[in-house]
N, C-alpha and C positions, 0 to 999 in steps of 0.2 A: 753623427755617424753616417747618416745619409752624405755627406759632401765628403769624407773621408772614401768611402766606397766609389764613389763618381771619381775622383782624383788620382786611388789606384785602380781603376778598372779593368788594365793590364795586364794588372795580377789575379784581380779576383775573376774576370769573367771567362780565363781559362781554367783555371782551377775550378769553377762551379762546374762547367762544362764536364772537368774530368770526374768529378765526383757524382754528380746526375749520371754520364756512363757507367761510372764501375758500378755505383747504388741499382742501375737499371739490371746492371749483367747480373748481381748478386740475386733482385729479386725474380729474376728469370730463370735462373740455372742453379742449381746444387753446388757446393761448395767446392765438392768434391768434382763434379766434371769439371767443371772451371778451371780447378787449377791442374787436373791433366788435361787441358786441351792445351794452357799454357806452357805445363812442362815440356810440351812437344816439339818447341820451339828452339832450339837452341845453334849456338855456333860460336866457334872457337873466340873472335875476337869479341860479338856481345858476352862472353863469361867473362871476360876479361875486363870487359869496361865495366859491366854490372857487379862486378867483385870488388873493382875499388869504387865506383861511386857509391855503392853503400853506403863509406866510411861520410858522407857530410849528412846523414842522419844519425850519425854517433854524437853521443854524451862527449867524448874527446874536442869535433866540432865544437863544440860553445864554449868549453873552454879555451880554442884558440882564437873566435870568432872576437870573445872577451878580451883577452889580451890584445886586439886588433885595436876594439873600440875605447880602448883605454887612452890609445893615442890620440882618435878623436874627441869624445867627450864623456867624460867622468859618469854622467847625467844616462848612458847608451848601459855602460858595464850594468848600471844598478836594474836598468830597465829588461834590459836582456837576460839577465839571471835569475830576476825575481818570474818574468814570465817563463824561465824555463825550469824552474824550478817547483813555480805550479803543474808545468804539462807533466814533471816525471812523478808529479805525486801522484795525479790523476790515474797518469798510466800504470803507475806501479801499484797501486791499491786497485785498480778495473782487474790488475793481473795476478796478482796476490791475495786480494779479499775476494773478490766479489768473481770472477771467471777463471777460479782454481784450476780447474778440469779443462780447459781449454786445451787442446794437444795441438802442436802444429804440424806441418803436414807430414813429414820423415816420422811421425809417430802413427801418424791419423792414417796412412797410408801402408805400414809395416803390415808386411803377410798379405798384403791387397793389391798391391800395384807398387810395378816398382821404377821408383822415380829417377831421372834424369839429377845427378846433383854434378854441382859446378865445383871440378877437383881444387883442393884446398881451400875449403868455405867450411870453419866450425859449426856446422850442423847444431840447432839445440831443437829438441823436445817437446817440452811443455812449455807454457804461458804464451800462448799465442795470442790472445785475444785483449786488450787492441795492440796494435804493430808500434810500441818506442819509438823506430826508424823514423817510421810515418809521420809521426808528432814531432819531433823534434824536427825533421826535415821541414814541414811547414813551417810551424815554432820561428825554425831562423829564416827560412824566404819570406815570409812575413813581416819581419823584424827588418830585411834588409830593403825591401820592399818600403817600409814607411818611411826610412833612411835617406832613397834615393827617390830624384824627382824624375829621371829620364824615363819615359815610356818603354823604352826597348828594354832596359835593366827590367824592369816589372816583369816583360813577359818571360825574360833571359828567365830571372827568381822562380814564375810560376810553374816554366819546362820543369826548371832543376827541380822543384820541390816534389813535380807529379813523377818521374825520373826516378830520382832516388825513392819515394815511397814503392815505386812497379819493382826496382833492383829486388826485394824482398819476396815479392811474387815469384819473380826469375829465381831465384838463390835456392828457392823453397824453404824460405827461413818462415812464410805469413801466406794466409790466404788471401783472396784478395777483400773480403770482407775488413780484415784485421786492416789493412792499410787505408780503406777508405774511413772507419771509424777512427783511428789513428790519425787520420788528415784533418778529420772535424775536430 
């Protein structure tokens, strides 16, 4: 494990980085200021980018990511499905059984402050808590990350993965809590 972690380092010692950050901001500030200091932030062409990179933390994603690896090797489909089919149980039972109540912020926020949202982004509700996006976006920079030897792909993997988990912050689809548990 230890020589696997040394080999992608790349990958993981910015991703630690960014998870120790968000874990610090979470335990520092309310959930709630947080993600309106974030809302605050916005402009035309980041909505636009953050609106479609969303889509490579979709369940859609692995399915094309699959068909990808089919070409390569037989041995990658089975590996990459069976680990992503663990993340969506986890996530969807953390969201369905066990963090029913969870509201995300277009709910947690309604009658209180009224949020910035990014025109044409299906807004949901409840089940916030952990962020799918999150998981699944790591899930596959992980996946693609043990794939590839070149240092620079790793770190390429690690941006996209911290990236597309923050697009969900930006979207206001996730707090930022939801995406760093999400990430783990």
């Amino acid at each position: 494990m230890k020589a696997l972690i040394i080999r992608h380092r790349y990958f993981f010692i910015p991703v630690l980085l960014a998870l120790i950050t968000g874990f610090l901001l979470v335990i520092i500030y309310d959930k709630a200021s947080l993600h309106m200091a974030f809302n605050t932030f916005h402009a035309p062409v980041l909505d636009l980018f953050f609106k479609f990179l969303t889509y490579l933390g979709d369940g859609w994603m692995v399915l094309v990511l699959s068909i990808v690896f089919l070409f390569i090797r037989y041995r990658y489909v089975l590996i990459f499905l069976i680990s992503n089919l663990f993340i969506t149980l986890v996530v969807q039972i953390s969201k369905k059984l066990i963090f029913t109540d969870a509201l995300r912020p277009v709910a947690f926020f309604e009658d209180l402050y009224d949020l910035y949202l990014v025109p044409g982004v299906d807004i949901h509700s409840h089940h916030s808590f952990p962020s799918g996006h999150a998981a699944t976006a790591f899930g596959i920079f992980m996946m693609l990350t043990l794939l590839t030897r070149k240092a620079s792909l790793h770190v390429t993997w690690a941006i996209l993965a911290v990236i597309t988990a923050f697009s969900r912050v930006y979207l206001s689809q996730h707090f930022l809590v939801d995406i760093c548990v999400g990430a783990l």
